[in-house]
C-alpha positions in Angstrom: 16.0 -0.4 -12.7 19.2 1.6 -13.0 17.1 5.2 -13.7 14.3 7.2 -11.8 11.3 6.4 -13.4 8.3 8.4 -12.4 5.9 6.4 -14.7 5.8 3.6 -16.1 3.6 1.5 -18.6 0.7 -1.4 -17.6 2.9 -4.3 -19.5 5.6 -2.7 -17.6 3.7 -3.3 -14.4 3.2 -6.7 -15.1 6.8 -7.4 -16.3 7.7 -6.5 -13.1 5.9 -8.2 -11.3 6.0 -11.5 -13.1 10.0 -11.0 -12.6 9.6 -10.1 -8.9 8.1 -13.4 -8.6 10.7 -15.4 -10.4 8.8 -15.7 -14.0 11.4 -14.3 -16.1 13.2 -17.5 -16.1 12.6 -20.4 -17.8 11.9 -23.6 -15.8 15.4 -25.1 -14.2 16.0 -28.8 -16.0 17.1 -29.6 -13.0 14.1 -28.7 -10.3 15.5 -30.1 -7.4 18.8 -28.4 -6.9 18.1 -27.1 -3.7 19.7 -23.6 -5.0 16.3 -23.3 -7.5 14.3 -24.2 -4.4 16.1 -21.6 -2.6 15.3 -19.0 -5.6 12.2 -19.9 -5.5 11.0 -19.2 -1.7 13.2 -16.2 -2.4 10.9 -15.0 -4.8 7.6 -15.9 -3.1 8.8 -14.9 0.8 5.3 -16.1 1.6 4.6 -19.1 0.7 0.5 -19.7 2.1 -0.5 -22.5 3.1 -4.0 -24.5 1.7 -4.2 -28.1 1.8 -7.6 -28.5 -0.1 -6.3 -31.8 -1.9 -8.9 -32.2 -5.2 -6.1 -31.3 -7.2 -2.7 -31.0 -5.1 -2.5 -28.5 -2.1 -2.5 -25.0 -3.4 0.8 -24.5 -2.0 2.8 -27.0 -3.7 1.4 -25.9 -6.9 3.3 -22.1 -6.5 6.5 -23.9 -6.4 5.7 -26.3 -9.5 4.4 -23.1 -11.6 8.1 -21.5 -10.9 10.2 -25.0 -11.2 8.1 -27.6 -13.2 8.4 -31.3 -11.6 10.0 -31.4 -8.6 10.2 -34.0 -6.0 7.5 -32.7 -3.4 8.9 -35.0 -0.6 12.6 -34.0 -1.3 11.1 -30.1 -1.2 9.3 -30.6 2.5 12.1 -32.3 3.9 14.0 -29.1 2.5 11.0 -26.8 3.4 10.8 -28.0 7.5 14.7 -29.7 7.5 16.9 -26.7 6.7 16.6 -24.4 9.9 15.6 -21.6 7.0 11.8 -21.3 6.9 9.1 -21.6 9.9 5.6 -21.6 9.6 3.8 -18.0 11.1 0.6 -16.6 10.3 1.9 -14.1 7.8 -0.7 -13.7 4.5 -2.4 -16.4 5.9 -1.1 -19.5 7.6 2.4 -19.3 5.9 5.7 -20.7 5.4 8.2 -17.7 5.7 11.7 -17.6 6.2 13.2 -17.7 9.4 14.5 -14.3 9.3 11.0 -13.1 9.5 10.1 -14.2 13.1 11.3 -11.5 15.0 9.6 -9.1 12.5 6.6 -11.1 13.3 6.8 -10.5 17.0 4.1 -7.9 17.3 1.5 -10.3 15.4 2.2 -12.8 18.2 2.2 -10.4 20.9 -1.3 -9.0 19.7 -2.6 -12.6 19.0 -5.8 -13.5 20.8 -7.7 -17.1 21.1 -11.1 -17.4 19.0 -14.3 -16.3 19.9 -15.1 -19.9 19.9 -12.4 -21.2 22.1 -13.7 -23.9 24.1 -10.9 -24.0 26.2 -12.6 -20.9 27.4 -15.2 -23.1 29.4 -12.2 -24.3 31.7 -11.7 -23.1 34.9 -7.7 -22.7 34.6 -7.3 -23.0 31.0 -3.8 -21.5 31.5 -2.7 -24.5 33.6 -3.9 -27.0 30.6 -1.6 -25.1 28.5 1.2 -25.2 30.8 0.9 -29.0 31.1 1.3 -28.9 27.6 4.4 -27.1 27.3 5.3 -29.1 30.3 5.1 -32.4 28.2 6.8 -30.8 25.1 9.8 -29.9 26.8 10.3 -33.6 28.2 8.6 -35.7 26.2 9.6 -34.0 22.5 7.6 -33.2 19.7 3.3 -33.7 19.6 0.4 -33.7 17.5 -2.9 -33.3 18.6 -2.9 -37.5 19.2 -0.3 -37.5 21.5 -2.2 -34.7 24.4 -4.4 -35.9 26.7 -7.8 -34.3 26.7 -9.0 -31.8 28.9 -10.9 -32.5 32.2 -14.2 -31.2 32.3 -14.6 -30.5 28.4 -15.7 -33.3 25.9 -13.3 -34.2 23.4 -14.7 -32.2 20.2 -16.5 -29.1 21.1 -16.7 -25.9 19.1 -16.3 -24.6 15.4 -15.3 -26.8 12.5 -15.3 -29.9 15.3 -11.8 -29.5 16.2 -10.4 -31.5 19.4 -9.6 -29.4 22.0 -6.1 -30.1 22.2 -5.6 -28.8 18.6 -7.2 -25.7 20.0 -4.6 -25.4 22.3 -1.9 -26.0 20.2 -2.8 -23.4 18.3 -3.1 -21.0 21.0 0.7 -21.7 21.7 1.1 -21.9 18.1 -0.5 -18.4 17.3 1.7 -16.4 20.8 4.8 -18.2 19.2 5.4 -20.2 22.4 5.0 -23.6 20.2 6.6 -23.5 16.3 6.1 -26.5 13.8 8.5 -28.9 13.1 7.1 -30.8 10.1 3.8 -31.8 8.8 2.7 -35.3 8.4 1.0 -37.0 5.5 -2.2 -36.2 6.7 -1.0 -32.5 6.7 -1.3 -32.4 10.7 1.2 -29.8 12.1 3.9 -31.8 14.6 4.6 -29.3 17.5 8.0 -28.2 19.0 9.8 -25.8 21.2 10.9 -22.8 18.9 13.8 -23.2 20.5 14.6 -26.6 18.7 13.8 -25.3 15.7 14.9 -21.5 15.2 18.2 -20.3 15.7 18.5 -18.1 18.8 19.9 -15.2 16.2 16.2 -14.7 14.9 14.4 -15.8 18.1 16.0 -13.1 20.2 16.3 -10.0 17.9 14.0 -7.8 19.5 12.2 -4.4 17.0 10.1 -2.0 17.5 6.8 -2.8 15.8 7.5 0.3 13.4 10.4 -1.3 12.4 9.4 -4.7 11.9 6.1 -2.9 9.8 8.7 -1.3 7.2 11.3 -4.3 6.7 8.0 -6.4 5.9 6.9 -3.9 3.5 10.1 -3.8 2.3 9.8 -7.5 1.7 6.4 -6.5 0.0 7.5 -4.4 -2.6 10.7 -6.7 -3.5 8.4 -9.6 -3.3 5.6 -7.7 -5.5 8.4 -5.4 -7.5 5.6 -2.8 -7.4 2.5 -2.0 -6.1 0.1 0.4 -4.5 -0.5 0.9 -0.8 -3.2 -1.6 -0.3 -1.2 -4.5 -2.3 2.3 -3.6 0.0 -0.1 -3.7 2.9 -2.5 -6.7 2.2 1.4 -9.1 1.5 1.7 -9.3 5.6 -1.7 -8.9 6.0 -1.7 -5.2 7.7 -4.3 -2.3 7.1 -3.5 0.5 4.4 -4.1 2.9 7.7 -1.2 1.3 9.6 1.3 0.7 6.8 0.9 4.1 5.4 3.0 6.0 7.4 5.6 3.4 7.3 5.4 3.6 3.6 5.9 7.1 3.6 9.6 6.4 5.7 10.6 4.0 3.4 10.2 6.8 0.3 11.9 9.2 2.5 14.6 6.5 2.8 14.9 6.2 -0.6 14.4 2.4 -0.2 10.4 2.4 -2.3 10.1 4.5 -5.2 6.6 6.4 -6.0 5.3 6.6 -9.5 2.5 6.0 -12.1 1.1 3.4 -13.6 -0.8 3.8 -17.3 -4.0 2.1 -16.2 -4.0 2.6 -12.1 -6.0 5.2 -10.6 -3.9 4.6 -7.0 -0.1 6.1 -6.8 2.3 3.2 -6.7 5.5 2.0 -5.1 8.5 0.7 -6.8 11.1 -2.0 -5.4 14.0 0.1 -6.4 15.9 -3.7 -7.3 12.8 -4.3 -9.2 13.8 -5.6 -12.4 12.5 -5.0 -15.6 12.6 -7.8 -18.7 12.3 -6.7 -22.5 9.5 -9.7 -22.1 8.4 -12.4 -20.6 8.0 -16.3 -22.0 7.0 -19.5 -21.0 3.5 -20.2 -19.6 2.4 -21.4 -15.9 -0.9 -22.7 -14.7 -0.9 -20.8 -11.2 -2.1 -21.5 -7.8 -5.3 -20.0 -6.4 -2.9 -18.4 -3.9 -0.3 -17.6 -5.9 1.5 -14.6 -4.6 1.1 -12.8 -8.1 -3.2 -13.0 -7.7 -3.7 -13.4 -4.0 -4.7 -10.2 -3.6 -7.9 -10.0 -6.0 -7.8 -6.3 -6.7 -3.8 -6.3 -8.0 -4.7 -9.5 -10.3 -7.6 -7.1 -11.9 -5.4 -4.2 -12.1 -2.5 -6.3 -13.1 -4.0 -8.2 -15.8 -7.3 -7.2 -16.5 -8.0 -10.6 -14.7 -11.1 -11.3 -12.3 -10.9 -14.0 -9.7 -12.7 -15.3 -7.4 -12.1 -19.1 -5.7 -15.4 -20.7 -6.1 -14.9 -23.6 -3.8 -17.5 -22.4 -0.6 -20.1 -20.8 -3.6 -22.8 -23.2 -3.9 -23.0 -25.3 -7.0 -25.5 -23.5 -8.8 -24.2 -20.2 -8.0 -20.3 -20.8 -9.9 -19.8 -19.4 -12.9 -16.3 -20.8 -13.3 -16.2 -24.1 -11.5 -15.0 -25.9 -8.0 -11.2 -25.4 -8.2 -10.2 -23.1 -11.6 -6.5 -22.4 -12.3 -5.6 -19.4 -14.3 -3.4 -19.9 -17.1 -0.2 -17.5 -18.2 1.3 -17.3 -21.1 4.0 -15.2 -21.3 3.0 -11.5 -20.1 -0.7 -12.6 -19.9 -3.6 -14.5 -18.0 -5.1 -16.0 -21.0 -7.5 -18.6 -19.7 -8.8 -20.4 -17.3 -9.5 -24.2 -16.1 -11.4 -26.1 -13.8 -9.2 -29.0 -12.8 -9.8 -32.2 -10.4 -7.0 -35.0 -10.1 -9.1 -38.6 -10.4 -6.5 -40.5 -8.6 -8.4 -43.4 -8.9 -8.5 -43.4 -12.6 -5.4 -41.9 -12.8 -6.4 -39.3 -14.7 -6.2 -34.9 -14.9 -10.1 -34.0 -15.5 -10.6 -30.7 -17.0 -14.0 -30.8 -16.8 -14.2 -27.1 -18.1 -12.0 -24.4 -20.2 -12.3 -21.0 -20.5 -10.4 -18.2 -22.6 -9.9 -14.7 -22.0 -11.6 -12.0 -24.6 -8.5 -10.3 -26.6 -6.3 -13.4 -27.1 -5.4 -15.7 -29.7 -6.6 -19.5 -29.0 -4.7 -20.8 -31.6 -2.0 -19.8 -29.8 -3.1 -20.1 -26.1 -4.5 -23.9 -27.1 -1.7 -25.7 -27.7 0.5 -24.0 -24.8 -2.1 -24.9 -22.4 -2.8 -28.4 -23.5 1.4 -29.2 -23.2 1.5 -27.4 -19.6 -2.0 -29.9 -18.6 0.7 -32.5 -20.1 3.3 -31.4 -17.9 1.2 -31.3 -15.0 -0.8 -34.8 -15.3 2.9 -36.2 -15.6 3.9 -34.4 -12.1 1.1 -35.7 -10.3 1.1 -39.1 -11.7 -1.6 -39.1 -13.9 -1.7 -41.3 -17.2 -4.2 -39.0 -19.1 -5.5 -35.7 -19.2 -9.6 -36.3 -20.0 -11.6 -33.0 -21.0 -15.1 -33.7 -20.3 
């Protein structure tokens, strides 16, 4: 935005933040130039991770709501072969780019195991963990299958059943002393030295935790184009109390802009790159953790849209459905879906639709039934059945 703005409008909030995200451009033709992958991890900076597979994992879908069908092999091999993104706990568990692992240092410093760590009930759990690393540096790369189990512990002990060597993988996983090389079919993480896998550039840049707190909210508000404290903060997973003062630096710098938004009882921040599109086309059925609704209250304030993932409510209790994907078209969140890949049957099962108040279904219909087209012929469906 090439003026000072000190307020803008609602649908300019969400033109902004729909281009900050990479939806001002039409689908590429060609999706898997790796330049349109490249623009497209851009865009997101955070790409979460979810591998809850009734559909496709949540994470895949970001990238096929910004590119349309790309080869998903060809973009992991790019996503874990291309020395440019690592996986950190950033939102969540994340893929981020390399360049944010020293900013990420602090997180790893102040990480601590689980409550429920039964590696806790060892007598030297350190010295299990240093035979892993041990066996890592000369044996290469593990999974959990490849460690031997610890003496004096059963195999499976603690929440969610996990093995204990996965719990200590992630231990060295979470203090950034193990990174992950790739992930197998199965989605397990294969383990590595960061070392192997992270040039020493990024590895040994050392800042200050203030510092590293304002280039990640700095990577917030380009990622988000604008937003309020909370949504700058909740992007790399800090408290508002923390990131405040940081955001206050960066509007001293000059490098986030304060202003209004019609509609947003919080003051907001501006990217001051942010662009700004006349309008926005095109429609996208969108990930559950989609950068542009992750954070619940944004997507409300954003687009007058109320979400919430209904996959742990009990089945009597949804209103929506298991796994529902909103639906944009153009500016707007017009409907939503409950969606289940029958792989089986080779078939898309919408086995329920519904449509925001205020918009025209004669309009939204026939843009979300091509875009279920478009997305039964990605995942190799034949037919898209509505129950």
């Amino acid at each position: 935005m090439s003026r000072r703005r000190v307020r803008i409008s609602a649908s300019e909030a969400r033109r902004i933040a729909l281009a900050a995200q990479g939806f001002d451009r039409p689908r590429p033709q060609t999706p898997d130039d790796l330049r349109h992958y490249r623009r497209a991890m851009q865009g997101i900076r955070v790409l979460q991770l979810d591998f809850v597979n009734v559909l496709v994992p949540a994470h895949f879908l970001v990238i096929w709501s910004r590119l349309g069908a790309y080869d998903r092999a060809r973009f992991e091999r790019y996503l874990y072969g291309s020395r440019e993104y690592t996986e950190q706990w950033a939102h969540e568990a994340s893929v981020v780019h390399v360049s944010d692992w020293p900013l990420l240092a602090h997180r790893r410093d102040a990480w601590r195991p689980w409550k429920s760590d039964p590696l806790k009930g060892l007598d030297d759990p350190e010295a299990y963990l240093r035979e892993i690393l041990e066996q890592v540096a000369a044996e290469g790369p593990v999974t959990t299958n490849d460690l031997p189990a610890a003496a004096g512990l059963p195999p499976k002990r603690g929440g969610w059943d996990r093995p204990v060597q996965r719990w200590a993988l992630e231990q060295h996983f979470g203090r950034g002393v193990l990174a992950v090389r790739k992930r197998l079919e199965n989605f397990q993480r294969v383990y590595d030295l960061p070392g192997r896998l992270i040039d020493a550039a990024h590895r040994q840049a050392r800042l200050d935790s203030h510092e590293a707190q304002r280039r990640l909210l700095q990577q917030s508000a380009t990622a988000l184009g604008v937003g309020t404290l909370q949504d700058l903060a909740d992007f790399y997973r800090m408290s508002p109390r923390e990131a405040a003062p940081r955001v206050e630096e960066l509007v001293e710098a000059g490098s986030l802009v304060p202003l209004a938004v019609e509609g947003w009882r919080q003051p907001a921040y501006l990217s001051p790159g942010a662009r700004i599109p006349r309008r926005i086309d095109g429609a996208a059925l969108l990930s559950p953790f989609d950068p542009l609704l992750w954070f619940r209250p944004r997507a409300a304030r954003l687009f007058d849209f109320h979400y919430r993932i209904e996959i742990y409510v009990p089945a009597a209790q949804r209103r929506w459905g298991y796994y529902v994907l909103p639906f944009r078209l153009g500016e707007h969140i017009v409907a939503r879906v409950d969606l289940k890949a029958d792989r089986k049957q080779r078939q898309l099962l919408v086995k329920s639709t519904y449509f925001e108040d205020g918009f025209d279904r004669k309009k939204t219909e026939p843009a979300l039934a091509d875009e279920l087209g478009r997305l039964a012929d990605w995942l190799e469906l034949d037919e898209v059945v509505r129950y």
